[in-house]
C-alpha positions in Angstrom: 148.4 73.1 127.3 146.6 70.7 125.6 147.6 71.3 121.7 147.8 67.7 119.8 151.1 66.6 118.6 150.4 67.9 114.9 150.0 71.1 115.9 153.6 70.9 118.3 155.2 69.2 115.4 153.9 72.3 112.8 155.5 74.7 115.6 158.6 72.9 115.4 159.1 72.7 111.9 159.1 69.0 111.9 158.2 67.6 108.5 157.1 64.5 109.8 154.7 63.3 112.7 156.9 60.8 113.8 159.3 63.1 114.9 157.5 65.2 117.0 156.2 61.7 118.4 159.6 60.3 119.1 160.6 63.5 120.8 157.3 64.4 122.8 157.7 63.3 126.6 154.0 63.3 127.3 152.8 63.6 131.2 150.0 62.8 133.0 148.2 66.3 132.8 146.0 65.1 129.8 144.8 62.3 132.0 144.6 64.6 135.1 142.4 67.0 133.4 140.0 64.4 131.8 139.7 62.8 135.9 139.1 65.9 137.5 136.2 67.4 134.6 134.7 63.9 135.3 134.6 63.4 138.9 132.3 65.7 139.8 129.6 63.9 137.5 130.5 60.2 138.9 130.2 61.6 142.3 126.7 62.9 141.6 125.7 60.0 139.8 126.7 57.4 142.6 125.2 60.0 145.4 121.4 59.2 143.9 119.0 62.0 143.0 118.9 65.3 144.7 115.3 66.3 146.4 113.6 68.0 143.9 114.9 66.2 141.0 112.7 65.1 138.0 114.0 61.7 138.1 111.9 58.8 136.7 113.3 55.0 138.1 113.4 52.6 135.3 111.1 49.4 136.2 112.7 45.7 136.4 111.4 43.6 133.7 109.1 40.7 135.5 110.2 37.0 134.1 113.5 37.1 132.6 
């Protein structure tokens, strides 16, 4: 759901952070998540500019 492991650990009672760490069994959702809110943007981003967009090219710096 996306609570850090402090926040866990507090819910658990645990007195220390490593404890919730040793305990926590993370999975892939955190990673999921960050893949999917990002895709959208690197798809856009490789497809070039939409008609109608204020885009300005940058220019190629001549000799070197």
């Amino acid at each position: 759901m996306g609570m850090s492991l402090p926040v866990i650990g507090k819910l658990l009672g645990h007195a220390q952070a490593a404890t919730t760490h040793r305990d926590a069994h993370l999975s892939d959702d955190p990673l999921r998540k960050a893949s999917e809110l990002i895709a959208p943007h690197i798809a856009t981003a490789m497809a070039g500019p939409a008609k109608g967009d204020n885009v300005v090219p940058f220019r190629k710096k001549s000799g070197g």
